[in-house]
N, C-alpha and C positions, 0 to 999 in steps of 0.2 A: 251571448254571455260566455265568458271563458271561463269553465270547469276548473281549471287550473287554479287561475285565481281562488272560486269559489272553494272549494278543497281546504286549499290553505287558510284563505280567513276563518275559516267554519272548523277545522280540524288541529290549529300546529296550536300550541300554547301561547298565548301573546303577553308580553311585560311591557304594555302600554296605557297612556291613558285611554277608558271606555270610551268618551266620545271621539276620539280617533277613529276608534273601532268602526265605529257607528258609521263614520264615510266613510270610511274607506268599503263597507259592505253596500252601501250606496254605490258606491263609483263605481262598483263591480255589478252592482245588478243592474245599474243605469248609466251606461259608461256615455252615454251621447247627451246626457241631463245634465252629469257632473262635472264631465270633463271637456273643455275647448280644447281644438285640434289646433297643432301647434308645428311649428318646425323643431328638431333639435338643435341647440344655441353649439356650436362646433366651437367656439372660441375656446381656447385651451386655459387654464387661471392664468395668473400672474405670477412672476418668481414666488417662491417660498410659499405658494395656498396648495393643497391638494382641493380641487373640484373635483364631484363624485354624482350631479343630479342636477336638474334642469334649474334650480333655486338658485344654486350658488354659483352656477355658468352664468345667468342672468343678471349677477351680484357685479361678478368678472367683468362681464361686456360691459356695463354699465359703469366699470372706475368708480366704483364705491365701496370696495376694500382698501382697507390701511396699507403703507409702504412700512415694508419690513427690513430690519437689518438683514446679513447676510447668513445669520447663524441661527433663523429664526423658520423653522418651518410651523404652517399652522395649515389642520386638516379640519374642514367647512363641514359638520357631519350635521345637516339641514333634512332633518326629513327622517325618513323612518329607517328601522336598521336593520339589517337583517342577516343570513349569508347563503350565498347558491343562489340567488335570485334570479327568474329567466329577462330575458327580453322584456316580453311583454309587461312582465311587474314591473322591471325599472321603471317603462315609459311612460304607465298607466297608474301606478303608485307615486313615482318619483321619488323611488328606494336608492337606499345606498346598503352597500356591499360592506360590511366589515371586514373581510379579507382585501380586500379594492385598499383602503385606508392603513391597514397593519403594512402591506405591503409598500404602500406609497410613503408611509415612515420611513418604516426600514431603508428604504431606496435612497431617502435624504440625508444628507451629512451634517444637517442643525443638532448644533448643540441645544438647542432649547425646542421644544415640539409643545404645540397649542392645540388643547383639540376644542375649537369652538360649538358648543350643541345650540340650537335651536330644533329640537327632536321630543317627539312625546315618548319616543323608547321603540320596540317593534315587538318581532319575533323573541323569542329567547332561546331557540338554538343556536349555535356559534357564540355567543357571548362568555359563557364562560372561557372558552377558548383564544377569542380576541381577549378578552381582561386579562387573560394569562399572558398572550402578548407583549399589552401594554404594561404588566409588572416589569418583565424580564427588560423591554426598553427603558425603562425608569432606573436599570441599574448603573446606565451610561450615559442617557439622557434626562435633561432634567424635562418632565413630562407637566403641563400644567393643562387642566381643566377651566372651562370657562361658558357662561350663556349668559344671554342678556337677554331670552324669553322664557323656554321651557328644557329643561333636563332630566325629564322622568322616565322611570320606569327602566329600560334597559341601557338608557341614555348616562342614567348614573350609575348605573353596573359598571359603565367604564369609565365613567368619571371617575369614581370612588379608585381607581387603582393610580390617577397620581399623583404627583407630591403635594398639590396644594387644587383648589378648587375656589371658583372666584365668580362671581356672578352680579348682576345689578341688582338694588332692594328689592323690585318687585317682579323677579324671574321666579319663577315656581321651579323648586328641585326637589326630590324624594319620589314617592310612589314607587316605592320598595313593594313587590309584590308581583306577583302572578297570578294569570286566568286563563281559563279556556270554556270558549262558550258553543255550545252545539244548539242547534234549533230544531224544534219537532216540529215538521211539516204532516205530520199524523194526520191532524183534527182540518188541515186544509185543504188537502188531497182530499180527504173522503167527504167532505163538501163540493169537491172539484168533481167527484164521482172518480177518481182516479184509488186505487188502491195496489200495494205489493206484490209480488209473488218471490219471495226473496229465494235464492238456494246455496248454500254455503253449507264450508266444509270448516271447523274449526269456532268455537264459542265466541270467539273476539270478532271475526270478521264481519266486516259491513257496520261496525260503530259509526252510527251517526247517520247512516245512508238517512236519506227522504223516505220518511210511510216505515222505520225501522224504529220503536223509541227503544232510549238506551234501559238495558235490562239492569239490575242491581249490580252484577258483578262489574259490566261496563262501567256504571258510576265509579263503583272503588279503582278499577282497573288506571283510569284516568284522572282520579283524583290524585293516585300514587306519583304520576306523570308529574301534573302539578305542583303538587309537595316536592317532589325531587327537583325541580326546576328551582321552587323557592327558597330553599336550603340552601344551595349552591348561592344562590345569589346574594342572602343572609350571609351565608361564610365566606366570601370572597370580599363585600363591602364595611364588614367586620375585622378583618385580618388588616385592612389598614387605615381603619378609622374607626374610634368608639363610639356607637349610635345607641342607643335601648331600644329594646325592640317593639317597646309602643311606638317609635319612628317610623317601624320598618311595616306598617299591616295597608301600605297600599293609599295610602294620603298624598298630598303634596302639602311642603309647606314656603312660605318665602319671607324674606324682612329679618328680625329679629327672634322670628320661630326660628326660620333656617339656621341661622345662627347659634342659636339655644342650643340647636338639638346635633348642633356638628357635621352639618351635611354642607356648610362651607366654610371657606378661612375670612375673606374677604370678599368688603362691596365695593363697588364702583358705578359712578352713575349712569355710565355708556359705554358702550363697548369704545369709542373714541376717548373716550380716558382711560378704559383700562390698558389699550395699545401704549398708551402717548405714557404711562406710567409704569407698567410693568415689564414692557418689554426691552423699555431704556435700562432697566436696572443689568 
């Protein structure tokens, strides 16, 4: 098992959808149940795609992305999001790096930047920071949003910052929201006959540990964590789109909800239309 891993799913705030969650805590505690052993796909993308994770190299090798003009960069963010990610989560999650992507922009000289999601959202550290990013790019480039499955959760943290957003009718976008979920192994351990002996120095520390449940202050302590997460993410998806904030409690919606409630501009029936239309313009 990699502590590493386990750490993270169980401890950082996540702006994803739950069943995500749910494998990926699987994958982690059963990483030879969940996951087939693989080589890495080394093939590099194709002019104008940023590749960032085993999905979208696999997309590459396989000539099944669109041909793009010259002025067109589009980054494949397939998979979950995150920033600082080691090794082993890349290859074991099949993360991509928000810094990986800001930078692989920057680096391109397209006037027009695509950022295609198929992603349930991830972490929510760094996002504020990459959506700050992508604002600042959108002052010179024209930045467009786009999925033709899923854009939730931290997905549309940064969707929500450019100029236009676009997706097929039945792509699930929104879950505006944040969570973090700790598990009490208390009552399992002491069926296990295993029990504590914790020793710390400081009221905070060891939140969360196994055989530790969280005392009242930790609830608030962590809740505040959360709420500030959510806030930011409220006020950055707000400052350049109008949404109400019965949108914003953590839902997904698609079709002509999506549309009602402002969380996109435009449908298209396939991502092979939306290329073959939008990008000719």
């Amino acid at each position: 098992m990699n502590l590493t891993l386990l750490r993270k799913a169980f401890t950082e705030p996540w702006a994803i959808a739950p069943e995500n969650l749910a494998l990926l805590t699987q994958m982690i505690l059963h990483p030879a149940a969940a996951i087939t052993q693989r080589e890495r796909i080394a093939a590099a993308g194709p002019a104008g795609f940023g590749v960032y994770n085993f999905e979208a190299a696999a997309a590459a090798a396989a000539r099944t992305l669109p041909a793009l003009p010259a002025n067109v960069h589009v980054s494949l963010l397939w998979g979950m999001l995150g920033r600082a990610w080691t090794a082993d989560e890349k290859y074991y999650m099949d993360a991509i790096d928000v810094d990986d992507v800001i930078a692989d922009i920057e680096a391109s000289t397209a006037e027009t930047v695509i950022l295609w999601f198929r992603s349930p959202g991830g972490i929510s550290s760094g996002m504020s920071e990459a959506a700050g990013a992508l604002r600042k790019l959108s002052e010179t480039r024209h930045v467009v949003a786009f999925t033709d499955d899923l854009m939730a959760s931290a997905a549309y943290w940064l969707a929500s910052q450019a100029d236009s957003i676009h997706a097929t009718p039945s792509a699930q976008v929104g879950s505006i929201g944040v969570y973090m979920a700790f598990y009490d192994f208390t009552a399992y351990l002491e069926k296990s006959g295993v029990s504590l002996n914790l020793f710390k120095a400081g009221r905070l520390k060891a939140m969360g540990l196994p055989g530790n449940p969280l005392s009242d202050e930790e609830r608030e302590f962590l809740q505040e964590r959360v709420d500030e997460a959510y806030h930011n993410f409220k006020s950055e998806v707000t400052a350049q789109r109008f949404i109400d904030d019965s949108t914003m409690q953590g839902q997904t919606f698609s079709g002509t909800q999506a549309m009602d409630r402002n969380l996109v501009d435009s449908f298209h029936s396939s991502a092979a239309e939306f290329f073959k239309n939008y990008v000719a313009i």
